[in-house]
N, C-alpha and C positions, 0 to 999 in steps of 0.2 A: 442320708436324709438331711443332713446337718448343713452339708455342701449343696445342696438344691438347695432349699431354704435362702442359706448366704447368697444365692447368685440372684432368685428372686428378690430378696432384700434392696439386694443391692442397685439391679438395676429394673425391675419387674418384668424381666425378659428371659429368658433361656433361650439365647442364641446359640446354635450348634454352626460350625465352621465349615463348610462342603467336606463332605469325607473326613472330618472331626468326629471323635467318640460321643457318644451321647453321654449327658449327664445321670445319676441313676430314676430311675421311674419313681415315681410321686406314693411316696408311700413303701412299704415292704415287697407287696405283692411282683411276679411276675410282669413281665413288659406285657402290655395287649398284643394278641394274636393277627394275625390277618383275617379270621373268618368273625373273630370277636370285633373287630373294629367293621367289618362288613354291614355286620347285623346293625351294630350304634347307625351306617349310613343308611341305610337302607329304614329303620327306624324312624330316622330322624327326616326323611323324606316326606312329611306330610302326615302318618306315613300311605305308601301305595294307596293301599284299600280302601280307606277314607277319600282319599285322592280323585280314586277310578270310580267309587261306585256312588258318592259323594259330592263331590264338591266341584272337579270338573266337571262333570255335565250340568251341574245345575249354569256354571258359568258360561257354559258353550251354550246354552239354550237361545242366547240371542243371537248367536250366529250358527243357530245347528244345520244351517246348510253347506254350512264350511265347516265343521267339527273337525275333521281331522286336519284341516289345512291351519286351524287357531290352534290345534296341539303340537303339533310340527314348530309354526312358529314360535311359539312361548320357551320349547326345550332351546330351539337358539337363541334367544331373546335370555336365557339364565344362564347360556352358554360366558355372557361378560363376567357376573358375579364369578363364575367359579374358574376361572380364568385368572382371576385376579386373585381370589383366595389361594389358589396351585402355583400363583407367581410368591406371593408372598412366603408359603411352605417351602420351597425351594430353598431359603435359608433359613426359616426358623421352626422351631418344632418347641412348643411347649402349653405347659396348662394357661397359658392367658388369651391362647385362639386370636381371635380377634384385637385384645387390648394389645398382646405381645405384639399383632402388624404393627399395628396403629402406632403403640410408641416405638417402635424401631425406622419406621417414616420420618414418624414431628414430633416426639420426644412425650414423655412421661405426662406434661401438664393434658396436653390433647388425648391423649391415652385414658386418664383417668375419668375425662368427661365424655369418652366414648363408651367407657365400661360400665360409668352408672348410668348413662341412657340405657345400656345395653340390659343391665342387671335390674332394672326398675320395670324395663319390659317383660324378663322372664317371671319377676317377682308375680309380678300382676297375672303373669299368665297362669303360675302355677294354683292360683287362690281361685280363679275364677271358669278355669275349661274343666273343671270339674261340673259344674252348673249345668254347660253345654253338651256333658255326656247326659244327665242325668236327668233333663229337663227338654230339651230339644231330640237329641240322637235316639236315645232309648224307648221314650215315650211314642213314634214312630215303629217301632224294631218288636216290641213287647206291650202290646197296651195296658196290662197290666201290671205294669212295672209304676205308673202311680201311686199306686199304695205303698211303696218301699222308694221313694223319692229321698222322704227326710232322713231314714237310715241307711241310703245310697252315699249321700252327700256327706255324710261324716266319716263312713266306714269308705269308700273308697279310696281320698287323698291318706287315711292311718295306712291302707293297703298299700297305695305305692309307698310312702315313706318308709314304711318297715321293710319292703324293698332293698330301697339304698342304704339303708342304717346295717342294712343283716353283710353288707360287705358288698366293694365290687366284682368279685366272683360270681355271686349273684347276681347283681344287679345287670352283669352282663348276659349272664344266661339266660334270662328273664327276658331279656330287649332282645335276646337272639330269638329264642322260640316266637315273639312276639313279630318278629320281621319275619323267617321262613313261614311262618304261619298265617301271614296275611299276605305277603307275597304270592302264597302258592293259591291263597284263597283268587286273590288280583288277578292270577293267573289264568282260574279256573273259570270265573267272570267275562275274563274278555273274550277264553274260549266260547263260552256258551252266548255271549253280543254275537261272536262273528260266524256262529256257527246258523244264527236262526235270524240274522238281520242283517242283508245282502246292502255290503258297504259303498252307495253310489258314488261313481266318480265322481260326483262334483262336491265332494265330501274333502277332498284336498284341491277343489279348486277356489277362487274367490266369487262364488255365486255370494254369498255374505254382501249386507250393505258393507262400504269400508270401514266404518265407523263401528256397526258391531263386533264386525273381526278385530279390528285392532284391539277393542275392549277386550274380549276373549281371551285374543293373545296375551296380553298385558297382564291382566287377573290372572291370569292361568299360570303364567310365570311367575308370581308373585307368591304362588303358593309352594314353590319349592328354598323360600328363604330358608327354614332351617335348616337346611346343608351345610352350613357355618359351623354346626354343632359337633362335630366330630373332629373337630381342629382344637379342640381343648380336649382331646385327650393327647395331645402332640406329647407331652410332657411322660406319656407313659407306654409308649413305642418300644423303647431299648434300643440299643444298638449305633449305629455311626446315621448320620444326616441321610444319606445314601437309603437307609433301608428304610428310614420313619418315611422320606418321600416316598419311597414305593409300595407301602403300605397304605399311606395316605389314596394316593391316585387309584391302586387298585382296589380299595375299598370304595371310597364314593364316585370314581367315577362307573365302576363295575353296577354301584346300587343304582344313578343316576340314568344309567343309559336303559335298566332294568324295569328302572320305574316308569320314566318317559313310556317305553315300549308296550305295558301293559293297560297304562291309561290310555295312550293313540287307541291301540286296539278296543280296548272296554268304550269309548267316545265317538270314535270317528263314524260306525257302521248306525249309531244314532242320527244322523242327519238326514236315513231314511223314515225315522219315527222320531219326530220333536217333540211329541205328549210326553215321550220317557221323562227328556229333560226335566220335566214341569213336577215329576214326583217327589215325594218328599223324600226319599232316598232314592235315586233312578235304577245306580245298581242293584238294589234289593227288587226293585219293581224289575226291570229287566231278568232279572234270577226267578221269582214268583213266576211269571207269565211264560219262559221257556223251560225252567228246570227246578218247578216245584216249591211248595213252602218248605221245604226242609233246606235244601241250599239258599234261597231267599232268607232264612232265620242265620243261616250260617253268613252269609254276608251283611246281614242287619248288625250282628252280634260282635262281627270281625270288625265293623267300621268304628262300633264303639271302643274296643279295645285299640283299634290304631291309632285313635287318637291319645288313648292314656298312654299308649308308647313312646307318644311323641313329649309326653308330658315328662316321664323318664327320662329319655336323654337330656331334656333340657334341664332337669334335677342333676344330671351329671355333669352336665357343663355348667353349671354357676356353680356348682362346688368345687370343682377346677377354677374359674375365674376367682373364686373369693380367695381361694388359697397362691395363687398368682398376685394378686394384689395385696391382702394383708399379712400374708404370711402365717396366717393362723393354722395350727395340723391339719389335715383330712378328716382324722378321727370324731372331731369336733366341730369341723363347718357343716359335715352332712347332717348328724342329729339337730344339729342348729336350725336350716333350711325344712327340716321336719315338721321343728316342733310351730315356725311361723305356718309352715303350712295347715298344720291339721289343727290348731289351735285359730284360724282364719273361717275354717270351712263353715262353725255353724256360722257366720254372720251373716251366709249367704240365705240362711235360713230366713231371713225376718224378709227379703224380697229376692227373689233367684233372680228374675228377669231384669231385674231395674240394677242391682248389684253390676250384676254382666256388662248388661250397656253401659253403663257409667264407668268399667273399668275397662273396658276393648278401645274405646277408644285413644287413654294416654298410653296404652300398654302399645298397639298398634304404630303409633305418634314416636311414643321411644323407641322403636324399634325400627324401623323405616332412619330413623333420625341418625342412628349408631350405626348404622350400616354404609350413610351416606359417607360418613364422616371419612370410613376405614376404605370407601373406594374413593374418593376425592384426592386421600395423602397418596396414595398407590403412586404417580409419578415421581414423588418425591423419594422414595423408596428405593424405584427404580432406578432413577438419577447416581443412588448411593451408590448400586451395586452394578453401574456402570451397564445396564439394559438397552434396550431400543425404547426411547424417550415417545418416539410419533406412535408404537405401538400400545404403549403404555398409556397414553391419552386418549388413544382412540377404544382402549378397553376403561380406563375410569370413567368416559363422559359415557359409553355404553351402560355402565352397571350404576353410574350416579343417575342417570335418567329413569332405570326404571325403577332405584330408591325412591325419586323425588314425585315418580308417576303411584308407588305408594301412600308417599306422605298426604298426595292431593286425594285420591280416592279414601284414604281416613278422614280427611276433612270435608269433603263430598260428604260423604254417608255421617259423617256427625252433623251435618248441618241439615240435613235432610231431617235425621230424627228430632232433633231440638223442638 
């Protein structure tokens, strides 16, 4: 522990050397598994079932004549970020994910203003999607579930934080059953889409105005940014550089190609019925109207918990980042992150709605903003470790466009609601 520490100290990197031993894992515990780092990806994916029954279709709705032609694209369209984050893994493996790129590119000062963008976005996130279960998600899923709003919103953020405090043993099992479990929900969704809404061809062709499709595409892709999130558990792998990569890859990109596939499906066979899109959860409406309120209540209920999933890994990746950067134990940045969290929650109480909007937007802002940063240095990176230079520009201006195609759609939609 002593010797990690010093190395973070020292340079807030843990760079492992190609086929060099890894440093030891952050904390006492066991290196992560492969099916344990699985779940963290696959979790951290949106995740799925929020994704499929949620949030993509509502997005494809304007171009639901092309639905599946807008999901197809958008999985290549995210195809640059993750490209670039698997270029970067390739030599580094450690708890600072993202800063560890970043300053291994352009050095420490650029790193650190990548990190508190980055750490200012999750803060915000973790205070305020609690609101969004509780108040939007649910209230939809359970109507009355109103009456237990206020005791929602205080008791839920204690529930995950007690989570992460009770150990990462837990906290991994927890995000495990919470992915196979909405995964196979995802699964079961897109079964019953494709089984009772006959997917017309021109559902992957571009009958779509162009303009909605690109939107579609764009949006849709934009929703698989936390895939980033599982690259700060780098630091707790084990083993030589060789094996964290291949843990790495066959975790997210096994979740990635998983996830993509159950959304196309759950999506694309809507471009035969666009009312779906228009529901206030489409996969729940799709679930009701083929296979019953009980699976309907099951994917209401799955969407809300996918998303507290997603709120978990990112509780595990900024207590990895904070311990990358200050050096401060594990034992003590997680109760740390707790106690702002659940010590946060009532304030949402005095306005849920107007709290939210007022924080999605710099949280979103920071967030778009740190990302741009860690795909912008990528050539310079490159350069060091002696890469193909023209491919490495051709994948940063990929993955900075559709940051930057972020940044403006938060500024869009903030200006809108003003």
């Amino acid at each position: 522990m002593a010797a990690f520490l010093a190395r973070i100290l020292g340079n807030g990197t843990e760079t492992r050397p190609e086929g060099g031993e890894a440093p030891p894992p952050l904390g006492p515990a066991a290196p992560v598994g492969q099916w344990a780092y699985a779940g963290v990806a696959v979790a951290s994916l949106g995740g799925p079932l929020a994704l499929a029954a949620l949030y993509a279709p509502s997005i494809a709705g304007g171009a639901s004549s092309s639905a599946g032609l807008a999901m197809a694209a958008a999985a290549v369209a995210f195809g640059f970020p993750l490209a670039i984050w698997f270029g970067y893994a390739r030599h580094i493996s450690s708890a600072g994910g993202l800063y560890a790129f970043t300053e291994a590119a352009a050095g420490r000062k650029v790193a650190l203003a990548q990190a508190g963008l980055w750490a200012l976005s999750y803060l915000l996130y973790l205070v305020y999607t609690t609101a969004q279960i509780v108040y939007d998600t649910l209230p939809a899923v359970l109507p009355g579930e109103t009456r237990y709003q206020t005791p929602l919103e205080v008791v839920i953020p204690v529930v995950l934080a007690g989570v992460m405090i009770a150990g990462r043993r837990v906290a991994l099992l927890v995000i495990g059953l919470i992915a196979a479990g909405q995964l196979a929900v995802a699964a079961a969704l897109a079964g019953v889409t494709l089984a009772n809404v006959t997917t017309p061809a021109g559902s992957f062709g571009a009958s779509a105005p162009a303009g909605s499709l690109a939107i579609a595409s764009g949006q849709t892709a934009l929703l698989y940014i936390c895939g980033s999130l599982p690259f700060f558990l780098g630091g707790e792998l084990g083993g030589d550089l060789r094996g964290a990569v291949r843990t790495t890859r066959r975790g997210l990109l096994g979740a990635y190609l998983a996830t993509v596939l159950v959304i196309t499906a759950a999506v694309a066979p809507l471009a035969a019925d666009p009312a779906l899109t228009r529901q206030e959860i489409p996969g729940m409406a799709v679930a009701q109207r083929f296979a019953g309120h009980g699976f309907a209540l099951t994917v209401g209920i799955g969407t809300a918990v996918s998303v507290a999933g997603v709120i978990l890994v990112e509780y595990l990746a900024l207590s990895r980042l904070a311990v990358a950067v200050t050096g401060w134990p594990l034992r003590r940045v997680v109760p740390g992150i707790g106690v702002i969290m659940v010590a946060l929650s009532p304030v949402l109480l005095i306005s849920p709605q107007a709290i939210y909007d007022r924080l999605l937007t710099p949280s979103l802002f920071a967030l778009w903003l740190s990302e741009l940063v860690t795909f912008a240095v990528y050539p310079r990176f490159v350069a060091r470790h002696g890469g193909s230079l023209p491919r490495a520009w051709a994948l940063a201006a990929g993955a900075s466009a559709l940051a930057g195609y972020g940044l403006w759609v938060t500024i869009q939609t903030s200006s809108l609601s003003l």
